[in-house]
N, C-alpha and C positions, 0 to 999 in steps of 0.2 A: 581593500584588496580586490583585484580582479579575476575570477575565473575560467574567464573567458576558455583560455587556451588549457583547463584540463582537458585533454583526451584518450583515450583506451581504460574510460571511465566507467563505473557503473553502480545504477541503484534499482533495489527494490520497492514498487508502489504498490500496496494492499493490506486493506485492516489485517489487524492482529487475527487470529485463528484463519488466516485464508490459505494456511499454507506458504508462505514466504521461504520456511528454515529451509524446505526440500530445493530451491533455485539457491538462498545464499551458499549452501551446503553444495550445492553443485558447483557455483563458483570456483570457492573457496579449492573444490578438490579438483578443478580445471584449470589452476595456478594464478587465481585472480587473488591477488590479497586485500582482503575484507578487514582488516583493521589491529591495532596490535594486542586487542584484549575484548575477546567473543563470547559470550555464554552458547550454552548446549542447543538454545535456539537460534546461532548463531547471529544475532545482535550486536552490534557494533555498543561497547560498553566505555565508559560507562555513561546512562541516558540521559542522566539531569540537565543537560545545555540544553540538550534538544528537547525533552518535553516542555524547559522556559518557552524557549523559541519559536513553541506552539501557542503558548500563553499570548505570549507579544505581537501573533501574527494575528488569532484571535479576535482582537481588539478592536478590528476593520472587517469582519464580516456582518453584517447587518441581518438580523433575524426581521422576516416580515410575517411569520405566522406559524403556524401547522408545523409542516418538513419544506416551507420555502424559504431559501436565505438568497442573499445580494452579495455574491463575490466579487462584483466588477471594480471596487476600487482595489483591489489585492493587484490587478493585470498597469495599472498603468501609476498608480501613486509610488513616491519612494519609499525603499524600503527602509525599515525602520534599524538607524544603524543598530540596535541593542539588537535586533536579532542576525545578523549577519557574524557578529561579534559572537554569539552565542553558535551561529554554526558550525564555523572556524576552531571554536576553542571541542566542540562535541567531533569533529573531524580531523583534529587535527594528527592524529597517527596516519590517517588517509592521504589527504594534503602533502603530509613533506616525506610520502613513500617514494621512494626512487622505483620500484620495479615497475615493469613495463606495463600490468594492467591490475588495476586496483578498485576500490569498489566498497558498501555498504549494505549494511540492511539495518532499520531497524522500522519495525511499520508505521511508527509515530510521524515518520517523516510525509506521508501520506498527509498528513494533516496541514502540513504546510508547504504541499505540492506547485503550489503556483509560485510561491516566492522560489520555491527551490531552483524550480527552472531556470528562473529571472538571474540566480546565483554561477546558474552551471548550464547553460544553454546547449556545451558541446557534447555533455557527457550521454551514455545512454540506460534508458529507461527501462524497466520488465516490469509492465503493469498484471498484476498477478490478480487471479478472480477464484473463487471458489462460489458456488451455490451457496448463498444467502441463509438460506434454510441449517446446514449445517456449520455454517461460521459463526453462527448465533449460540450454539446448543452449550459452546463455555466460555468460561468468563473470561473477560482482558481487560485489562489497566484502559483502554480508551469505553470502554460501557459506558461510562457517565461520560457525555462530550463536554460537561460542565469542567470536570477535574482538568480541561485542559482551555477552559474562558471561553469555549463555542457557546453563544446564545442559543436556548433550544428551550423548547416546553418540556419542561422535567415529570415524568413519570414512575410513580412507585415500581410499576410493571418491568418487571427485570431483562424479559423475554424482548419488550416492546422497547427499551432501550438500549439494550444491544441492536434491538433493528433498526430504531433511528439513527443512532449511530455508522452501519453498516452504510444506510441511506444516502447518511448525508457526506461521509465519505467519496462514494461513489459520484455525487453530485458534484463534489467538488472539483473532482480530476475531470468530470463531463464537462463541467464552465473555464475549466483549462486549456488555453489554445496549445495545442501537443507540441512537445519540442519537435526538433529535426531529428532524432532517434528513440523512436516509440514503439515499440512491442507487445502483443497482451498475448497473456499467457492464460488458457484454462489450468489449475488446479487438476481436474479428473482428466484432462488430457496426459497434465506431464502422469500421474499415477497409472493413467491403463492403456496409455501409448508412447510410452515413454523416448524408445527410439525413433519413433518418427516424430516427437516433438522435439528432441535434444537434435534432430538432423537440423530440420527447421530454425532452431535458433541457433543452432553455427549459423547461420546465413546470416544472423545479426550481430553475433558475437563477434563473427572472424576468429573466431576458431574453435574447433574441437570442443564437445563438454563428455567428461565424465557421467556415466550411471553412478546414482547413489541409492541403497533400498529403499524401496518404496511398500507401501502397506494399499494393496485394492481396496479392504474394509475401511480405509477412511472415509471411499464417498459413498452418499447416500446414506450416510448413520439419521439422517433424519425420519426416513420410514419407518423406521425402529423406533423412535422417539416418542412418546404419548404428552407431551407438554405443546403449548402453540409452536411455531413453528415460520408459519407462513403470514405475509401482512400483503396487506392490497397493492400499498408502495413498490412492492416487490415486482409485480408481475412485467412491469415493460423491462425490467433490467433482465428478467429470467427469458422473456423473449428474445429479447437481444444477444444473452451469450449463447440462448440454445437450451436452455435446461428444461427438462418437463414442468408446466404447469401442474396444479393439483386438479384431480377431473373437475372438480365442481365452479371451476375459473374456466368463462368461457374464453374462446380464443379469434372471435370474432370482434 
């Protein structure tokens, strides 16, 4: 099956705790419909296609060491019909929705970002970021990238596996040539500037989003935190969206 031609589409890219529920949630109450059966984190339900479909994609990333992996056969080999199969059957209240703009979240899909694209080329993307530091601090079904067939050097370190994970997340959508409708979104932006981010993405949405509550004391819970926190890996990504360094990382 082809999906070329979905349009007035949309999904959420970013690990689990980066904040996703507060854009699906925005969504969903800006009359996008997000699926015919959602839990309270709003999650396209129910997940078992999609986290296989992680497995099967899996299979083709080549671990070369450390936090280095070889995504490049993912962009141009074909994809593996058992997981397109497996997409279709995890989307399929989405798929054969008639309403005019429709859509998903569930973070897993993050994991299989490059194929996704390759699946849905038209639709558009909200790549969703949160500070590293505090998206680590609780647990999520993807901590072990093992539980989902990613090669990685496994670590007892609870802290240091939620951050490889985080990592290599991140790296994956970085070795992804970005579709033709791509957006990133900070986390503490939508939280403590909310209307001028929600202005902002109407510009990509085409049209209007609803305010949905937001909590300030989400960001920054890492200062408060007395557990690790912080990895070296970290630092060009915290560069990159902006986020303070810790004083003792220098910035030269």
């Amino acid at each position: 099956m082809s999906h070329q031609k979905i349009t007035n589409a949309f999904t959420i890219i970013g690990r689990g705790h980066s904040g996703t529920r507060a854009m699906s949630q925005t969504l969903g109450a800006s009359g996008v419909f997000m699926g015919s059966e959602i839990n309270e984190s709003w999650d396209l339900l129910p997940p078992g296609d999609m986290y296989e479909a992680c497995r099967v994609m899996a299979k083709y990333v080549v671990h070369k060491g450390g936090i280095e992996w070889d995504f490049s056969k993912l962009h141009s080999m074909p994809i593996d019909p058992a997981f397109t199969k497996l997409v279709e059957s995890f989307l399929s209240s989405v798929l054969a929705s008639k309403q005019q703009f429709r859509g998903w979240k569930l973070p897993e899909t993050t994991l299989v970002f490059p194929w996704i694209i390759r699946l849905f080329p038209e639709i558009k993307y909200i790549y969703w970021i949160r500070d590293p530091r505090d998206c680590i601090l609780g647990g999520h079904i993807t901590d072990d990238l093992a539980d989902f067939g990613v090669p990685y050097e496994k670590t007892d370190d609870l802290r240091k596996r939620r951050a490889i994970s985080w990592y290599y997340q991140q790296a994956l959508v970085k070795a992804t040539p970005q579709p033709k409708h791509f957006y990133t979104v900070r986390f503490e932006d939508f939280v403590l500037r909310q209307d001028e981010t929600l202005q902002k993405l109407a510009g990509f949405t085409g049209f209007p989003l609803c305010k949905i509550p937001v909590k300030p004391e989400a960001c920054g819970r890492y200062k408060t935190d007395t557990g690790v926190n912080y990895y070296d890996f970290f630092r060009d990504d915290l560069v990159e969206h902006d986020y303070p360094l810790p004083e003792d990382v220098t910035t030269t």
